[in-house]
C-alpha positions as CSV (number, residue, x, y, z in Angstrom):
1,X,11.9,33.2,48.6
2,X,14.0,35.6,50.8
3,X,17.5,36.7,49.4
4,X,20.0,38.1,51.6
5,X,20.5,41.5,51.6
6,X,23.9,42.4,49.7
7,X,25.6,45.5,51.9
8,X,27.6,47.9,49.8
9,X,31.0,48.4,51.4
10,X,32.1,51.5,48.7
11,X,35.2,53.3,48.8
12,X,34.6,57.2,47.7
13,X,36.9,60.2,49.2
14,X,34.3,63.1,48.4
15,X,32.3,63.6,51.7
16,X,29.4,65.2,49.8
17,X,29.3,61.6,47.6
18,X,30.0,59.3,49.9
19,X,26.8,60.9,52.2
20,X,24.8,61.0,48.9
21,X,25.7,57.4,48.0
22,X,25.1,56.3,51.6
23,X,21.8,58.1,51.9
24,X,20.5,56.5,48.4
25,X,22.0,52.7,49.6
26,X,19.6,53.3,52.7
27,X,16.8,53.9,51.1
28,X,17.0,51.1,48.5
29,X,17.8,49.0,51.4
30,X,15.0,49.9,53.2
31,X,12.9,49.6,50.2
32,X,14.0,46.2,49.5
33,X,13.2,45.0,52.7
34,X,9.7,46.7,53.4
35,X,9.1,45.4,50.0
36,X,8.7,47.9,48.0
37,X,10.5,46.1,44.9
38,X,9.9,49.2,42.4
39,X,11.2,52.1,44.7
40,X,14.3,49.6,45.4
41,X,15.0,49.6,41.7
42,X,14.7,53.1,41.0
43,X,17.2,53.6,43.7
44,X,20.0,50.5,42.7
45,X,19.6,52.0,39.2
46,X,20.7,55.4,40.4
47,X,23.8,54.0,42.2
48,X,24.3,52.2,39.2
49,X,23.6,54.2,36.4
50,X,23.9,58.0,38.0
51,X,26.8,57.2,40.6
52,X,28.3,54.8,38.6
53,X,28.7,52.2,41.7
54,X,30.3,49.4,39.1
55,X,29.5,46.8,42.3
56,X,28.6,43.5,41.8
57,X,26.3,43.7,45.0
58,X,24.2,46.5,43.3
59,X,23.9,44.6,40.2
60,X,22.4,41.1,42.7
61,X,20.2,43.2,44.7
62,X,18.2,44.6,41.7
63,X,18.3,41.6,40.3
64,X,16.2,40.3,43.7
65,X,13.9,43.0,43.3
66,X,13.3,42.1,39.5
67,X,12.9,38.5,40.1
68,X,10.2,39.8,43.0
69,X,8.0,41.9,40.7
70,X,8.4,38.7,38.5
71,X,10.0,40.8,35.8
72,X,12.1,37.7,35.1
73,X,14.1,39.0,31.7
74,X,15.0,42.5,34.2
75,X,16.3,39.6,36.7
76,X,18.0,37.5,34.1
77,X,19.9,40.0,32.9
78,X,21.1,41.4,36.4
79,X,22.2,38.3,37.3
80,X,24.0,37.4,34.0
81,X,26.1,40.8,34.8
82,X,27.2,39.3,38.6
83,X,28.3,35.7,36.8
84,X,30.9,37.6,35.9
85,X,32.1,38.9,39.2
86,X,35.0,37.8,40.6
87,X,33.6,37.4,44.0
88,X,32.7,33.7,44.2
89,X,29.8,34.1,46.8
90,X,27.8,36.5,44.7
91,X,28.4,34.5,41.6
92,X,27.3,31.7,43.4
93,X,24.4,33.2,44.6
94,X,23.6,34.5,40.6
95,X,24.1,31.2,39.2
96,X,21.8,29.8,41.7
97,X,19.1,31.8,40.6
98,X,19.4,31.0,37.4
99,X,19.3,27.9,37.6
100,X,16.2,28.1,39.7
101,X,14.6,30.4,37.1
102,X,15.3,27.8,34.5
103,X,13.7,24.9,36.7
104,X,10.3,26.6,37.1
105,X,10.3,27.5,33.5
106,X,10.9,23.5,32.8
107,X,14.7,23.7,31.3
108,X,16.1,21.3,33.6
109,X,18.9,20.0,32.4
110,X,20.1,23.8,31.6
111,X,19.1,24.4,35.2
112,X,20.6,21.4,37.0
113,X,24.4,23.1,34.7
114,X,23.9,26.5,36.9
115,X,23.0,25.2,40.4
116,X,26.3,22.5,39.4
117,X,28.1,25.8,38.7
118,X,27.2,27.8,41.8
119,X,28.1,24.8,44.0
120,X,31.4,24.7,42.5
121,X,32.1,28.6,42.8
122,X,31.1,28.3,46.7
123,X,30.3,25.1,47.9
124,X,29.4,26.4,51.4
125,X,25.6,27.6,49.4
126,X,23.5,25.1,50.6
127,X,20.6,26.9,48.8
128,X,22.4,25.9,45.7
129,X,23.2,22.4,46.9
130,X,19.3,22.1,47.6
131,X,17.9,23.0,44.5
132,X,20.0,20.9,42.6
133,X,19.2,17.6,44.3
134,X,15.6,19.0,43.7
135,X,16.2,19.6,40.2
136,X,18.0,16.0,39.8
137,X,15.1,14.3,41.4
138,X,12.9,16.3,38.6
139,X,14.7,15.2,36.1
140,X,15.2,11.3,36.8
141,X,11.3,11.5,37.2
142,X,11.0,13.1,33.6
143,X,13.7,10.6,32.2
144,X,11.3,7.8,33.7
145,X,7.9,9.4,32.5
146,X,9.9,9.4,29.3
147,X,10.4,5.7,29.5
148,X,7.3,4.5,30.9
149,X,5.5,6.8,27.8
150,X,7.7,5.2,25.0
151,X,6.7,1.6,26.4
152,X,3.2,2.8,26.5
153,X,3.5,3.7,23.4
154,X,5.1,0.6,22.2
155,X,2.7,-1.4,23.7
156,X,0.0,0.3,22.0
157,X,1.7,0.3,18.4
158,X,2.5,-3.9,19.3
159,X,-1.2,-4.0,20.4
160,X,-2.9,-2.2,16.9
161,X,-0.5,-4.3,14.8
162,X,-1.7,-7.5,16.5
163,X,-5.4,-6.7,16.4
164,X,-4.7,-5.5,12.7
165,X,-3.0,-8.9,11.9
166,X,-6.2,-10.6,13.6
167,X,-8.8,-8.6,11.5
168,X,-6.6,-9.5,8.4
169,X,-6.1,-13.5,9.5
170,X,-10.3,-13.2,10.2
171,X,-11.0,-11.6,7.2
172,X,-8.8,-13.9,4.6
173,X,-10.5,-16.9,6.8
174,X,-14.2,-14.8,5.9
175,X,-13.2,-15.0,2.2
176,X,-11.6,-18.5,2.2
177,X,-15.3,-19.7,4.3
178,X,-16.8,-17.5,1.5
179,X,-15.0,-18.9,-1.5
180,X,-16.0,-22.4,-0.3
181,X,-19.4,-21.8,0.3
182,X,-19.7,-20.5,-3.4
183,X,-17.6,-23.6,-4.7
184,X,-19.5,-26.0,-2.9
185,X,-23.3,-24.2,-3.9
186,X,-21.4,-24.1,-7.2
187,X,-21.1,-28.1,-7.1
188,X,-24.4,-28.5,-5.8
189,X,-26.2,-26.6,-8.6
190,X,-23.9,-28.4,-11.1
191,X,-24.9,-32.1,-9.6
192,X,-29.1,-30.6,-9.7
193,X,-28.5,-29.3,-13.1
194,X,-26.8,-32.9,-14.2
195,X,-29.8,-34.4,-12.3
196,X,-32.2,-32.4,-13.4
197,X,-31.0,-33.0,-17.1
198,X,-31.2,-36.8,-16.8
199,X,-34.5,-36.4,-15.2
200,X,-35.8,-34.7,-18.5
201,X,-33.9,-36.6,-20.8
202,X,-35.5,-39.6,-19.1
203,X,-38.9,-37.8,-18.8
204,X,-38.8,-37.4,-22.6
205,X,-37.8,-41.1,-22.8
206,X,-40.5,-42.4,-21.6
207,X,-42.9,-40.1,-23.0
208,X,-40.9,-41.5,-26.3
209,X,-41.8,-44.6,-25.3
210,X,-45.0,-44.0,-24.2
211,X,-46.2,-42.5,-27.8
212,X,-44.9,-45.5,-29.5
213,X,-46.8,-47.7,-27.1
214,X,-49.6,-45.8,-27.6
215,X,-49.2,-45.8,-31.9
216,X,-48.5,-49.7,-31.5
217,X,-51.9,-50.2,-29.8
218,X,-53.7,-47.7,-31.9
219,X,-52.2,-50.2,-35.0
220,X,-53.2,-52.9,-33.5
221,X,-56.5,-51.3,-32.7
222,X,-57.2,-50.5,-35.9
223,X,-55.6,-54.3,-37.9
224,X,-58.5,-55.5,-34.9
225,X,-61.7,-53.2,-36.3
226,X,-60.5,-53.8,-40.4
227,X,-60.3,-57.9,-39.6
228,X,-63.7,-57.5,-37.7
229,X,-65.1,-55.7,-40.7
230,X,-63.8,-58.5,-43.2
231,X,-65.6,-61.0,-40.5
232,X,-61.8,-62.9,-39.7
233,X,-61.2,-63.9,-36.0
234,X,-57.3,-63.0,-35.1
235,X,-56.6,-66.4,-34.9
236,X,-57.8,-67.2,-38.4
237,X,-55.9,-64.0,-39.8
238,X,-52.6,-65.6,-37.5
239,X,-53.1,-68.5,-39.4
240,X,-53.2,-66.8,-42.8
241,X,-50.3,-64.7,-42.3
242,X,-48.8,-67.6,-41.1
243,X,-49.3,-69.7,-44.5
244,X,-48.3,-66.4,-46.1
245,X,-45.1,-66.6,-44.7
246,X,-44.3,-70.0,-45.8
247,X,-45.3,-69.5,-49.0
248,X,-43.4,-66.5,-49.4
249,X,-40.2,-68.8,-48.4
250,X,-41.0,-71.7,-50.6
251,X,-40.7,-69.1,-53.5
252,X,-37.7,-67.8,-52.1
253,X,-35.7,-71.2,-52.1
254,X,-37.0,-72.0,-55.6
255,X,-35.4,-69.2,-57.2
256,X,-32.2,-69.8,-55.8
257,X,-32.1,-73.7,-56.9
258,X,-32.7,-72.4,-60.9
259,X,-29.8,-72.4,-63.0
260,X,-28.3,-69.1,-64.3
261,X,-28.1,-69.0,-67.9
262,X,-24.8,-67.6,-69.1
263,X,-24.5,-65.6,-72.6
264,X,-22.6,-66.5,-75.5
265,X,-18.8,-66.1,-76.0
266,X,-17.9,-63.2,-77.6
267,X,-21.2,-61.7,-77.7
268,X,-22.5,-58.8,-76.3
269,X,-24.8,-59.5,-73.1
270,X,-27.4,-57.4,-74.2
């Protein structure tokens, strides 16, 4: 960036001085201008410091020659010493740099305050009026970076909240599938243990069953080989059981037609 050359216009009534200070404001300028940023400042420091040239030009030029050697805090402070000057140009010209320090060190909105301030202390610096539409640009495009990150980021908190809400909606369906599953094998093995019982119970039934069959023909099997023995046919020992049988009744309803014989009165029944 090239900075205009401040000339020192200084008042001194000592010849000797005044050709000293003139000699030493040549060779800074010439210094400044061949680019030679380290001889300029040894020389505006003399005039400053030595001389004690209280000039607000000074003070701008070696801030230049600071801010060109990229010595910004030498710079900063240099030009914080012209914003007080109560020439409006170099002000001006201060504050724009300033703010145009602050904007490549990323402090916009503390930049975009100094290049407003310089315009307003000499509206004619177009320089000024430059950087802060530049500076304004930069910051609208932060404010919507801003933006479009905090949707982003919205978006992706909505987006890990709805795929957590699926995982839990998929896994309480996983368990309630789950919990079926074991209530229904639950029911099954209830309905094959209740089957199976009955099957055993009706197992053992028959085998019940089977064994009593199998004791009523051994009985029989063995009333068959005793009557054989004696030389009776089953139908002659039918018959005989048969006769048996009445006979047995006939006694039966002759006892109950006998009279009962009842004991004296007032004697013991004994």
């Amino acid at each position: 960036m090239k900075f205009l050359l401040i000339i020192l216009a200084l008042v001194i009534t000592d010849p000797k001085e005044i050709a000293k200070v003139n000699t030493l404001k040549k060779q800074a300028e010439e210094a400044y201008l061949n680019g030679d940023y380290e001889d300029a400042i040894d020389k505006y420091t003399m005039l400053h410091d030595s001389l004690d040239i209280e000039d607000a030009a000074v003070q701008l030029n070696l801030a230049h020659s600071y801010y060109h050697l990229g010595d910004t805090s030498g710079a900063k402070n240099n030009y914080n010493k012209v914003f007080t000057s109560s020439n409006n140009k170099l002000k001006s010209i201060a504050l724009q740099q300033l703010g145009v320090m602050n904007k490549d060190a990323g402090r916009l909105e503390e930049a975009l305050q100094q290049l407003k301030s310089a315009i307003k202390a000499d509206p004619t610096n177009q320089k000024a009026r430059y950087n802060y539409e530049v500076v304004k640009k930069l910051l609208q495009e932060q404010e919507q970076q801003q933006q479009n990150q905090q949707n982003q980021d919205q978006e992706n908190k909505d987006g890990e909240e709805q795929q957590e809400q699926q995982n839990k909606d998929e896994q309480e369906k996983k368990d309630g599938d789950q919990e079926n599953q074991e209530n229904q094998n639950g029911e099954q093995d209830q309905e094959k243990s209740d089957e199976q019982k009955e099957q055993e119970e009706q197992q053992k039934q028959d085998q019940q069953e089977g064994e009593e069959q199998e004791q009523e023909k051994s009985q029989d099997q063995i009333t068959k080989e005793k009557l054989e023995e004696m030389g009776i046919s089953e139908e002659k020992a039918r018959q005989l059981l048969e006769a048996m049988r009445q006979s047995e009744i006939k006694y039966l309803q002759h006892q109950r037609r006998k009279p009962t014989k009842r004991p004296p009165s007032g004697k013991p029944d004994w």
